[in-house]
C-alpha positions as CSV (number, residue, x, y, z in Angstrom):
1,X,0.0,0.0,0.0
2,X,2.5,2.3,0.6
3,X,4.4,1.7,-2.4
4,X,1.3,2.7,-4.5
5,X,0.8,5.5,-2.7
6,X,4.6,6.8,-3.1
7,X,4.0,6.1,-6.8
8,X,0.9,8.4,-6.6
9,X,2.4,10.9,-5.4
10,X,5.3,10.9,-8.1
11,X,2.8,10.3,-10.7
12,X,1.0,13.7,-8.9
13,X,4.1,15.8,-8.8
14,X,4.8,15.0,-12.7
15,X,1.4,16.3,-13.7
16,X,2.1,19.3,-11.7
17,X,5.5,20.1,-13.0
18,X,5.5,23.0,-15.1
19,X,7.2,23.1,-18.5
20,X,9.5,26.2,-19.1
21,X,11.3,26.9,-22.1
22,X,13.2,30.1,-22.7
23,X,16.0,31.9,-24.5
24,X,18.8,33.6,-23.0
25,X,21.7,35.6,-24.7
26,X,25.0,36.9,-23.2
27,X,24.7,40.7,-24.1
28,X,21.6,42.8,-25.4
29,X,23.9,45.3,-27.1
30,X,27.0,44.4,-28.8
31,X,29.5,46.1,-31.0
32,X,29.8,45.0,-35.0
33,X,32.9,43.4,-34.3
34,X,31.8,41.3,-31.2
35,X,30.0,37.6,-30.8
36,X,26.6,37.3,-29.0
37,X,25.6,33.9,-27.4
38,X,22.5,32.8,-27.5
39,X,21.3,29.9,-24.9
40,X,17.7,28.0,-25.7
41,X,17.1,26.7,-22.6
42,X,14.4,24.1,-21.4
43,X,13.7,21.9,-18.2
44,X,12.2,18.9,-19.8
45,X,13.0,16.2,-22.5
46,X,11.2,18.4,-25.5
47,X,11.0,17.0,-29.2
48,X,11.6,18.5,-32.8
49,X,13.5,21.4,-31.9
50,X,13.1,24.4,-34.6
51,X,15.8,27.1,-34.2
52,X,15.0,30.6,-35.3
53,X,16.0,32.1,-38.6
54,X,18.8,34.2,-37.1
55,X,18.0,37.3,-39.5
56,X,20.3,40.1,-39.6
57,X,23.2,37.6,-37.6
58,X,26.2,34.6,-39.1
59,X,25.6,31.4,-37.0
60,X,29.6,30.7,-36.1
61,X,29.4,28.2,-34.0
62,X,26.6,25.7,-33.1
63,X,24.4,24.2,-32.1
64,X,26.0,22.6,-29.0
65,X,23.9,20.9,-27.1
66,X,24.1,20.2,-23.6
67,X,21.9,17.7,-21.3
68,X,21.9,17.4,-17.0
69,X,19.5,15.4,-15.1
70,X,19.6,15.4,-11.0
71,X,17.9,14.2,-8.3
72,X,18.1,15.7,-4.7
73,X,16.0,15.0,-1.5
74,X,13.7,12.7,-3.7
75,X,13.3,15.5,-6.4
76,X,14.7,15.2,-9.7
77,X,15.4,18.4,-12.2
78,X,16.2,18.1,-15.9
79,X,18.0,20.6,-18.3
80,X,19.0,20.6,-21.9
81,X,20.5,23.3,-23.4
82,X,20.7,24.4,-27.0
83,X,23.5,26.8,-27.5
84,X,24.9,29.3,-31.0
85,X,27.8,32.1,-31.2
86,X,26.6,34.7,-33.8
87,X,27.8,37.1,-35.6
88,X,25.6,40.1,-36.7
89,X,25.6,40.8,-40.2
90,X,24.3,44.8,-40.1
91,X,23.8,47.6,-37.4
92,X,21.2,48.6,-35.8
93,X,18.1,46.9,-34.0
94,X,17.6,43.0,-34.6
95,X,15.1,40.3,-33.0
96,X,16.0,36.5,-32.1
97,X,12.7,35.2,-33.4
98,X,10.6,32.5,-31.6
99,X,12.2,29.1,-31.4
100,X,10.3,25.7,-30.7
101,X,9.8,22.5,-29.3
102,X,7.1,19.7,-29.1
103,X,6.3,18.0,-25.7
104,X,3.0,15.8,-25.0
105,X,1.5,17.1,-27.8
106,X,1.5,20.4,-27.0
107,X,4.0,23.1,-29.0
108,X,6.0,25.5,-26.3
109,X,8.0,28.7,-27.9
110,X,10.4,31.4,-26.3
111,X,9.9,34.7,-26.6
112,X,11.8,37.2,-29.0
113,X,14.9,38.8,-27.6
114,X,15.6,42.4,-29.0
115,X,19.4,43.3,-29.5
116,X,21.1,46.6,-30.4
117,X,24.0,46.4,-32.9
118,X,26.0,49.3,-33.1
119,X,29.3,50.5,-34.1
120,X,32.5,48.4,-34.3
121,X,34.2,48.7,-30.6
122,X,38.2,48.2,-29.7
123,X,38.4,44.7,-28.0
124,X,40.9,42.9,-26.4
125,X,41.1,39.0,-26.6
126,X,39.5,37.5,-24.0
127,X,41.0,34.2,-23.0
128,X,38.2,32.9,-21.4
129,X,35.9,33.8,-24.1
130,X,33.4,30.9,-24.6
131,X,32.4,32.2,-27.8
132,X,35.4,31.2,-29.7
133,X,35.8,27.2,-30.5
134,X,38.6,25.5,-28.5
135,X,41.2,24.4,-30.6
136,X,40.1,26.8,-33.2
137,X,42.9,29.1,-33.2
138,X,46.5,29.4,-31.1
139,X,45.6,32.6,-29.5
140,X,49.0,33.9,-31.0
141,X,47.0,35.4,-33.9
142,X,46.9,39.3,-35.0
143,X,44.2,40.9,-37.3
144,X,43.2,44.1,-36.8
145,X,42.1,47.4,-39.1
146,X,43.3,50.5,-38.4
147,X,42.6,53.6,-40.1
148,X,46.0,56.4,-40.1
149,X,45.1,60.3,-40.3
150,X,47.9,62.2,-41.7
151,X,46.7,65.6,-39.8
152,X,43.9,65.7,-36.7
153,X,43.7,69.5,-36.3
154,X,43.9,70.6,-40.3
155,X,42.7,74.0,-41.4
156,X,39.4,74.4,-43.1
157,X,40.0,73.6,-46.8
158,X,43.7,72.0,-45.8
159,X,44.0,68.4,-47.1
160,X,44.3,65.3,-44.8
161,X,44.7,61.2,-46.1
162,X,43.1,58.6,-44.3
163,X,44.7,55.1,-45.2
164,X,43.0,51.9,-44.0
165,X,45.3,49.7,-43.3
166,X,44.8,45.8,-42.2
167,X,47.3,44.2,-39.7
168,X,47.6,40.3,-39.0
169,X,49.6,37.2,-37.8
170,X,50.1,33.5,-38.0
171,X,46.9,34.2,-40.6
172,X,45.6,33.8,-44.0
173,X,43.6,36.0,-45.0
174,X,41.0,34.7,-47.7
175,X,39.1,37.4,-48.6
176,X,37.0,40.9,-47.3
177,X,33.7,42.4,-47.6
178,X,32.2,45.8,-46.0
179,X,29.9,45.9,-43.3
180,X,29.5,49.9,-42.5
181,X,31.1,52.1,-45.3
182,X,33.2,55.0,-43.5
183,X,31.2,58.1,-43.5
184,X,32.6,61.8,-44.1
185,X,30.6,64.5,-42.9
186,X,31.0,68.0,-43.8
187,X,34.2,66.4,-45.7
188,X,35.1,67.0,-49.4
189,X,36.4,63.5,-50.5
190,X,37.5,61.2,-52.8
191,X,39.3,58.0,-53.2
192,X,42.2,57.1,-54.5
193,X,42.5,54.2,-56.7
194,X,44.4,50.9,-55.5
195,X,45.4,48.9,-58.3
196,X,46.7,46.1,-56.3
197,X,46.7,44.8,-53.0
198,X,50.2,44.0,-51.9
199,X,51.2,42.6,-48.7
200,X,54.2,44.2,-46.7
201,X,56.1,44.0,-43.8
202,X,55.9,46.1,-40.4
203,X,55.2,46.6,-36.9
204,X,51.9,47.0,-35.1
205,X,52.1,48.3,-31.5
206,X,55.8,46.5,-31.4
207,X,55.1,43.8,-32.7
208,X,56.6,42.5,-36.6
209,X,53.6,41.6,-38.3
210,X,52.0,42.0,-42.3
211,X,49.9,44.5,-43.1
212,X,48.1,45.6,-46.6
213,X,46.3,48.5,-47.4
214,X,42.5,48.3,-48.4
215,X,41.7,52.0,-48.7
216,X,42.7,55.3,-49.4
217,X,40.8,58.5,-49.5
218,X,41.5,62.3,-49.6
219,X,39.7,64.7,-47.5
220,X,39.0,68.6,-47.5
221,X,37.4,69.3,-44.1
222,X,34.6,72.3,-45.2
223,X,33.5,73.2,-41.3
224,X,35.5,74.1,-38.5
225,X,35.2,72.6,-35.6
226,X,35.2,68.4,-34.3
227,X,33.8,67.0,-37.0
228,X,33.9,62.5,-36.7
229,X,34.2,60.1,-39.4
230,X,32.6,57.6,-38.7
231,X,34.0,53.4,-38.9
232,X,34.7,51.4,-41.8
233,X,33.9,47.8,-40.2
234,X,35.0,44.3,-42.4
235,X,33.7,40.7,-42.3
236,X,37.3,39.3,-43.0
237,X,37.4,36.0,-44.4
238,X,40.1,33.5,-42.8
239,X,42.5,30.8,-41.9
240,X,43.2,30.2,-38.1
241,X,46.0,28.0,-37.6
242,X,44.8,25.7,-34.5
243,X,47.0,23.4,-32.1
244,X,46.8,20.6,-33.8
245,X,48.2,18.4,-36.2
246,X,47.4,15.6,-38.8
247,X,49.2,12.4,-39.1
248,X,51.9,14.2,-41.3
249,X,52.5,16.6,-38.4
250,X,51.7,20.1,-40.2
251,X,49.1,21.9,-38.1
252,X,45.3,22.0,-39.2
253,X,43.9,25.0,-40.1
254,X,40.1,26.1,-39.7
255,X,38.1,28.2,-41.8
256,X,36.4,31.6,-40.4
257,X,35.2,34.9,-40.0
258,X,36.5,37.8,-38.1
259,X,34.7,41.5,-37.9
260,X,36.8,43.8,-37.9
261,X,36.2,48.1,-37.7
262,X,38.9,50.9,-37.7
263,X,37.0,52.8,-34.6
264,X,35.8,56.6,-35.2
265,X,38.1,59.2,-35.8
266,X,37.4,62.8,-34.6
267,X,39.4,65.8,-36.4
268,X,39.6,69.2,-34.9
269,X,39.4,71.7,-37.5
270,X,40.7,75.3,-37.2
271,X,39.2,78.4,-38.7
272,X,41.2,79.8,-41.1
273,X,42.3,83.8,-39.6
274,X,39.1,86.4,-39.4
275,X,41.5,89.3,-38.4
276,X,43.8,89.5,-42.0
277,X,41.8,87.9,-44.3
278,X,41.8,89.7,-47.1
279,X,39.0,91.8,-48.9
280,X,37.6,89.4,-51.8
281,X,39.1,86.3,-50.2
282,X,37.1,83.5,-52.4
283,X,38.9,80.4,-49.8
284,X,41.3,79.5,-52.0
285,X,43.4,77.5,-49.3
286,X,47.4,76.4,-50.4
287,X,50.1,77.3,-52.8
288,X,48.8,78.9,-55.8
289,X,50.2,81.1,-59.0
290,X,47.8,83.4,-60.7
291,X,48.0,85.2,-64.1
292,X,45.4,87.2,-66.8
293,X,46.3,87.0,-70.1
294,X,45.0,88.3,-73.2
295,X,44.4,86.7,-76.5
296,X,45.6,89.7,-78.1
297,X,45.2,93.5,-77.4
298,X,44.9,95.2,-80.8
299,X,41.7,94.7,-82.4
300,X,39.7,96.1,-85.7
301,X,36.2,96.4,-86.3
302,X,34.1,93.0,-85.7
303,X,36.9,91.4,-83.9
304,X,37.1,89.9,-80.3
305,X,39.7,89.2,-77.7
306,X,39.8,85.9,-75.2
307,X,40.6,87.0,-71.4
308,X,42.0,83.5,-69.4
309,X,42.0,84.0,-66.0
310,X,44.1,81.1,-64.3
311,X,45.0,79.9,-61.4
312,X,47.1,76.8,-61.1
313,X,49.4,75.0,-58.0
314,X,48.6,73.0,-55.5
315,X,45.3,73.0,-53.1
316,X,41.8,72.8,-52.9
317,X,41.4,73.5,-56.8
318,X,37.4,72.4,-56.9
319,X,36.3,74.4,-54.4
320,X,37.2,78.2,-54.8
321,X,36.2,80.4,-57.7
322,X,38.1,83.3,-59.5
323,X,38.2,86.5,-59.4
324,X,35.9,88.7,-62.4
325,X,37.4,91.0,-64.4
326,X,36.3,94.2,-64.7
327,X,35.9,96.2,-68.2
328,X,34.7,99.4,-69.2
329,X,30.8,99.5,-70.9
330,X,32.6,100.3,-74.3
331,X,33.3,96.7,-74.4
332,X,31.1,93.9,-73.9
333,X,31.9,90.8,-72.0
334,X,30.3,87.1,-72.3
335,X,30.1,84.9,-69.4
336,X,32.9,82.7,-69.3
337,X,33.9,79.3,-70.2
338,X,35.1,77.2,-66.8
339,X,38.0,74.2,-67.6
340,X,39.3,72.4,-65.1
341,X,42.7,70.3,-65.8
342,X,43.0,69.3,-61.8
343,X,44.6,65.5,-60.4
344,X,44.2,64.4,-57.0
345,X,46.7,62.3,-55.4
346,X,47.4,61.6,-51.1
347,X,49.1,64.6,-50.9
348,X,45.9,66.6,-52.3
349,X,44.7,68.7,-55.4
350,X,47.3,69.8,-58.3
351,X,46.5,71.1,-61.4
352,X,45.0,74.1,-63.1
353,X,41.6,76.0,-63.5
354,X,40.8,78.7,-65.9
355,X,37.8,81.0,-66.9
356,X,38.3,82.3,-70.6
357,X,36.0,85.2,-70.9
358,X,35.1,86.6,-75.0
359,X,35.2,90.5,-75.1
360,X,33.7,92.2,-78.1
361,X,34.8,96.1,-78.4
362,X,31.7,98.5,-79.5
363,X,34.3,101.6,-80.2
364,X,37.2,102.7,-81.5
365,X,39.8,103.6,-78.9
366,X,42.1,102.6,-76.1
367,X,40.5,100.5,-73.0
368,X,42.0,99.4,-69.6
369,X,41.4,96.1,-68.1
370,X,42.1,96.8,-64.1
371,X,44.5,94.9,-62.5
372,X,42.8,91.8,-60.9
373,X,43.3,90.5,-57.3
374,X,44.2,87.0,-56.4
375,X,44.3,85.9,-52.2
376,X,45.0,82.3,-51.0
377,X,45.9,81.2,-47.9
378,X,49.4,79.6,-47.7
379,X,49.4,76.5,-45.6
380,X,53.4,76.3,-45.4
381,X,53.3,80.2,-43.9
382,X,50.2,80.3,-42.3
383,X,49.0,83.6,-44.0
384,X,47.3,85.0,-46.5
385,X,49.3,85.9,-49.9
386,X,47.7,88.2,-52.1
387,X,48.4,88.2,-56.1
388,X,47.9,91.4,-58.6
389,X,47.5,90.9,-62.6
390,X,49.0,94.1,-64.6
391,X,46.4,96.5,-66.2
392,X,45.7,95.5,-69.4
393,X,45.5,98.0,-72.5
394,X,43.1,97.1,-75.3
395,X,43.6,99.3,-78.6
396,X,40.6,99.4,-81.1
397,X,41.3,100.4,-84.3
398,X,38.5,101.2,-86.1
399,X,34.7,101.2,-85.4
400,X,32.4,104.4,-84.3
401,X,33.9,106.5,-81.6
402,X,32.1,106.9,-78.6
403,X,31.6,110.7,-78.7
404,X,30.3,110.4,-82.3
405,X,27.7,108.1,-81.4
406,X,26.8,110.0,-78.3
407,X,26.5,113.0,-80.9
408,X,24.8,111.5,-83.3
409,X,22.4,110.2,-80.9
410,X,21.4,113.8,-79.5
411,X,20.8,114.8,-82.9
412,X,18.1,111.9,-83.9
413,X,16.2,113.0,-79.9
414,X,12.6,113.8,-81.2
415,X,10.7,116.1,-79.3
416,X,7.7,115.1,-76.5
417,X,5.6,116.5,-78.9
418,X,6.3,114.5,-81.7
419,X,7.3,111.7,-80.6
420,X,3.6,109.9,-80.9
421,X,3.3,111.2,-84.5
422,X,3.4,108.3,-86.1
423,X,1.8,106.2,-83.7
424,X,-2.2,105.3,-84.8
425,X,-4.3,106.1,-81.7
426,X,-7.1,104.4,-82.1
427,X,-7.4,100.7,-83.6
428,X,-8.9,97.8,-83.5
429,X,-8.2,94.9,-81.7
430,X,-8.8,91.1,-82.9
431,X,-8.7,88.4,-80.4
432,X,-5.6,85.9,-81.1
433,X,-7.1,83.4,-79.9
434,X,-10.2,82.0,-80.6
435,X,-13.1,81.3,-77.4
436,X,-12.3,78.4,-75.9
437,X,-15.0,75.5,-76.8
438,X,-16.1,75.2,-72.8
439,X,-18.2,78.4,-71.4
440,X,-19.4,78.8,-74.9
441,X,-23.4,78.6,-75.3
442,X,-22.9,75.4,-77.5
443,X,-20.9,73.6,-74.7
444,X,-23.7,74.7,-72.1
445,X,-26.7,73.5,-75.0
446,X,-24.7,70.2,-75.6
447,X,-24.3,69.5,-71.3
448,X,-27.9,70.4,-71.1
449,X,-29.5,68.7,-74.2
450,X,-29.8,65.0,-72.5
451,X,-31.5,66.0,-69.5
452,X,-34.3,68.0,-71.9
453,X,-34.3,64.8,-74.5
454,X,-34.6,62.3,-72.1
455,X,-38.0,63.2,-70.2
456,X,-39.3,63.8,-73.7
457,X,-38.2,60.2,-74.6
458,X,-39.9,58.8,-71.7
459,X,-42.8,60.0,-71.9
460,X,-43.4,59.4,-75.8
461,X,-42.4,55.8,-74.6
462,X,-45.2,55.9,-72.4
463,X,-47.9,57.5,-74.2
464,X,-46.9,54.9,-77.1
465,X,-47.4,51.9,-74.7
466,X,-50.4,53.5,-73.3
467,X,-51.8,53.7,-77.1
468,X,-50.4,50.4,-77.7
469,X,-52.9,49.2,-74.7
470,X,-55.8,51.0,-76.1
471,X,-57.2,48.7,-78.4
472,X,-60.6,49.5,-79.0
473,X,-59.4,53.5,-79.5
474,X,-57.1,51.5,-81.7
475,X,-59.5,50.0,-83.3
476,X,-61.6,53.1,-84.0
477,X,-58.6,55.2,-85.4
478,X,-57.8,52.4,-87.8
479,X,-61.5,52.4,-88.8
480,X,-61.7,55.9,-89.4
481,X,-58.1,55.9,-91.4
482,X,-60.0,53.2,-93.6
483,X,-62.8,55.4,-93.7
484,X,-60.9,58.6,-94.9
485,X,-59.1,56.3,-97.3
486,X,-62.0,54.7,-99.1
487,X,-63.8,57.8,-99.5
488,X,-60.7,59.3,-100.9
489,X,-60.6,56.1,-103.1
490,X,-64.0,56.3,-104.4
491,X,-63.7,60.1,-105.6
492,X,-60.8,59.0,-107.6
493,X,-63.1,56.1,-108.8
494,X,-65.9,58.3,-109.9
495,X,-65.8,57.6,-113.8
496,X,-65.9,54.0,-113.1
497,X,-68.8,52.9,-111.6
498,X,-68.1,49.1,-110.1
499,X,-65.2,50.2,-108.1
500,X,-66.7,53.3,-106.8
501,X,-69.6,52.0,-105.2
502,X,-67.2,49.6,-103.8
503,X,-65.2,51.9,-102.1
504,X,-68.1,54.1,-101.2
505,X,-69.5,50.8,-99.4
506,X,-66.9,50.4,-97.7
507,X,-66.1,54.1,-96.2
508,X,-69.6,54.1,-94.8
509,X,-69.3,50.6,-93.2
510,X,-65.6,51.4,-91.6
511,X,-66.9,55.1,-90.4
512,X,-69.9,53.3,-88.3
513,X,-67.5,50.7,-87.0
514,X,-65.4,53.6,-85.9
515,X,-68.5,55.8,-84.4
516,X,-70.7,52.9,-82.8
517,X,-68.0,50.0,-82.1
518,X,-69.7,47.7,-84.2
519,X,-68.6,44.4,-85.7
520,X,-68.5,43.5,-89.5
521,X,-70.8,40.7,-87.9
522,X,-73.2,43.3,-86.6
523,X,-73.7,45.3,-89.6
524,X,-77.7,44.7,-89.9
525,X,-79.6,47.3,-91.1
526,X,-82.4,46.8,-87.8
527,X,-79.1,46.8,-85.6
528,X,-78.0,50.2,-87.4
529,X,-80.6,52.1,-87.6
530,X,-81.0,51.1,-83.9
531,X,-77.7,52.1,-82.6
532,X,-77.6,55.3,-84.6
533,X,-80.8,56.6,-82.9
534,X,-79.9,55.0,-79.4
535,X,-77.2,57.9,-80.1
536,X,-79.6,60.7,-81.0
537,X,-78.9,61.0,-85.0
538,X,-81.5,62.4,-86.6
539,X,-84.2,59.9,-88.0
540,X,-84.0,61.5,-91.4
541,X,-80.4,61.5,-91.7
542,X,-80.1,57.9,-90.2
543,X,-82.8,56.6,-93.6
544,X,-80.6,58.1,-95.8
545,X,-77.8,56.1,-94.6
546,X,-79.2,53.4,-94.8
547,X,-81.2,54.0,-98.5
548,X,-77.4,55.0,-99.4
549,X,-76.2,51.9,-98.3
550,X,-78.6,49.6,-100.4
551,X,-78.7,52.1,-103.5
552,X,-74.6,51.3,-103.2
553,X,-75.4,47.4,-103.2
554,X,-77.8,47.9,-105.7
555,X,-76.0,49.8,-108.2
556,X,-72.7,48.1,-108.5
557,X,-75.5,45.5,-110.5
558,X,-77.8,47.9,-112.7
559,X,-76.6,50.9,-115.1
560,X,-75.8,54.0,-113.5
561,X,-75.0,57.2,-115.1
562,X,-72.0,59.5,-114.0
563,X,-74.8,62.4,-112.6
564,X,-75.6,59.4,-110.7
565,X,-72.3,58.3,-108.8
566,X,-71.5,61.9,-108.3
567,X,-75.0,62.9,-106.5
568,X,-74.2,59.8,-104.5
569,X,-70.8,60.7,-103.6
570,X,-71.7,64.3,-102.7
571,X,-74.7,62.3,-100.8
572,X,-72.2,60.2,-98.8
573,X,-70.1,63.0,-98.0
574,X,-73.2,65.1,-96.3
575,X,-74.5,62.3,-94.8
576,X,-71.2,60.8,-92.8
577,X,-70.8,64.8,-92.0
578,X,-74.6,65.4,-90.4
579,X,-73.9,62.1,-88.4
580,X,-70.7,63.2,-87.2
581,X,-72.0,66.3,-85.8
582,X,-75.3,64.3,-84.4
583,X,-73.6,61.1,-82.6
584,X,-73.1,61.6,-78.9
């Protein structure tokens, strides 16, 4: 009995046991360069675990898995442990997504772990360091990116070189790709090209090693003041030599990946001096030569000279301007033409820039170009140097002379009062352009015209159905249409007697169809004479229609003469009009 009931009470404390399942990592913020681990973590015997996706991270090493049972006091505990080094791939905010496992059934999951990545940080090797495989490496091993400034506290516009350069030991070095490009804010910059990556001896903080150089770039600072560049950061590619050795002896080496970033730089820049800058100062900033120079400077009529102003040496080329030149009214000056012959190497901008300017004279005489003023500020002296072109002399042959013109002008001045003579003041204006199709009474009749139409339409559809329903009225109009028609036949009929009676029969049937809604089957005379006094017709009238009616029967049979058919046409005609008047 009381072994069941200590087997009870196990079987009791296992239903009761809560399963828990969770992830743990070694850091929430971590530098570029650095390796998180990441522990999924659960305290029973779970089935089909599914590991994350690991977006945004390198898995480089894992999964490791790790199992511990105990019992104390008559209480057992169980842990497994599923563990990955990463490497993250980007900067900024990442998530360790939900992993899974599968236990009586039921599906348990951990919850997503937010991590900051941010910029490459300086490290020291850590010999206890889990992250890093044992064996994988014989901790004698250099690799590290450094990027040398040739100046931290340059003057605005002065040039500095940044070279990236890569350091490394007892390793082979497979290959490189960026992570974070350097950035150069409020720099001017450019590269410089690297044909070839060549691997040379030297010594990092005392110590013989290899280096190469990956990158070089040039850079005008244009603000005063700290300004930071920020890290280039690699995902280096290489061979670790380990501490051990295959059957031949020669040590095994392991493939991996190293991050490695260069740190920030900060650079002090200075102001260039407020106190003797000179007047018209256009930051030109280095060692410069300035000179004007004409294309020629005697001219005739209808020719032009070429001014090239120049300034060539070596300094921040791209990013001053020159001077203007400055000519009398008499001649005319075109905007010039900007040419730029300039190479930049690590020790900064050479070259040359000119603006050629095209001058046309307008007169004939001498002019003077004033002498133009050139300032830079020399680097080696750390002043200001100021260059002056010669005053150019332009001679003009031929052409008008100014005072001539100016003559010659005052003579041709009209007076206030004439000066409208020939001016028409009134006239008539025409439009250019045509109205515009919309606002015009058309577009408004057109817009308009459906909603008038389409009432009318509906109600002629109506009244036509509604006509179309009728049809006794039918009926009667139809009648009196044959009516009309047989009594026109029978006039045209008159000189032939057979079919005018017939006709004439027949327009005096169809009319009392069409009066008294009669029948061809209830065409009696009793019936007729009947309905036509039932309708108060005159008795008189009504015997005459029907004597009419037999004379018509009769004569289509016996001779008749043409007085004849036409007193019984006239007849018909009175008789079908004194019953139209008298039938209610």
């Amino acid at each position: 009995m009381k072994r069941y009931l200590i087997l009870l009470l196990f079987t009791f404390q296992g239903l009761l046991a809560q399963v828990q399942f969770e992830a743990r990592v070694s850091k929430n913020t971590l530098g570029l360069n650095e390796r998180l681990r990441v522990d999924f973590i659960m305290n029973v015997d779970g089935d089909n675990f599914d590991q994350p996706a690991f977006e945004g991270f390198r898995i480089v090493g894992g999964p490791s898995q790790q199992i511990s049972q105990s019992w104390v006091n008559g209480r057992s505990s169980f842990q497994k442990i599923y563990s990955y080094i990463l490497q993250p791939n980007q900067k900024g905010t990442v998530y360790i997504k939900q992993a899974a496992i599968e236990y009586n059934g039921q599906i348990y999951k951990t919850s997503p772990i937010k991590i900051v990545v941010t910029n490459a940080v300086a490290q020291e090797r850590d010999p206890n360091d889990n992250s890093r495989p044992q064996g994988s490496s014989t901790g004698d091993e250099m690799l590290n990116l450094v990027a040398e400034i040739s100046k931290t506290n340059p003057y605005l516009n002065e040039p500095i070189t940044v070279v990236y350069k890569l350091y490394f030991n007892y390793i082979n070095v497979t290959g490189f790709k960026e992570l974070a490009k350097p950035k150069y804010n409020d720099f001017w910059n450019q590269n410089i090209d690297i044909k070839q990556l060549a691997v040379e001896q030297g010594t990092y903080q005392g110590q013989r090693c290899y280096y190469v150089i990956l990158k070089k770039t040039i850079l005008y600072p244009q603000k005063s003041g700290r300004l930071t560049i920020e890290p280039l950061s690699l995902d280096i590619g290489v061979q670790l030599p380990s501490n051990r050795r295959d059957m031949f002896g020669q040590m095994i080496v392991t493939d991996g990946n190293k991050v490695v970033s260069a740190g920030a730089k900060t650079i002090n820049v200075r102001p260039l001096p407020e106190a003797t800058k000179p007047e018209g100062f256009g930051g030109a900033v280095g060692k410069f030569n300035f000179t004007v120079t004409p294309s020629k400077t005697t001219l005739k009529s209808g020719e032009s000279l070429d001014l090239i102003v120049s300034a060539s040496g070596n300094g921040n080329m791209k990013l001053f301007t020159l001077p203007k030149p400055v000519v009398p009214n008499a001649l005319e000056m075109y905007d010039p033409v900007h040419d730029e012959k300039v190479t930049t190497s690590l020790s900064g901008m050479s070259g040359k820039i000119t603006d050629k300017y095209t001058i046309i004279p307008q007169y004939k005489g001498k002019y003077a170009i004033k002498p133009m003023v050139f300032s830079y500020f020399d680097l080696s002296t750390g002043s200001y140097k100021t260059i002056t072109s010669p005053e150019i002399m332009v001679d003009v042959l031929d052409g008008p002379m100014q005072a001539e013109t100016n003559a010659t002008a005052a003579k041709n001045v009209i007076s206030k009062t004439e000066q409208f003579k020939y001016i028409k003041p009134k006239t008539t204006l025409t439009a250019i352009a045509k109205n515009d199709f919309y606002g015009s009474n058309l577009y408004y009749i057109l817009l308009f015209l459906p909603f008038v139409i389409l009432p009318i339409i509906v109600l002629g559809k109506k009244r036509k159905e509604a006509i179309d329903g009728d049809v006794t009225g039918n009926r009667i109009r139809m009648n009196n249409k044959l009516a009309k028609k047989y009594l026109s036949e029978a006039k045209k009929q008159l000189s032939n007697k057979e079919p005018f009676y017939i006709a004439l029969e027949k327009a005096m049937h169809n009319f009392l169809k069409a009066k008294l809604h009669l029948e061809t089957s209830e065409m009696s005379k009793d019936n007729i004479r009947e309905l036509l006094l039932s309708r108060n017709s005159n008795p008189e009238t009504v015997q005459n229609f029907i004597n009419l009616t037999e004379n018509c029967e009769f004569a289509r049979y016996a001779p008749a003469s043409s007085a004849s058919i036409q007193q019984d046409y006239d007849k018909a005609v009175l008789i079908i009009s004194e019953l139209e008047k008298q039938i209610v």
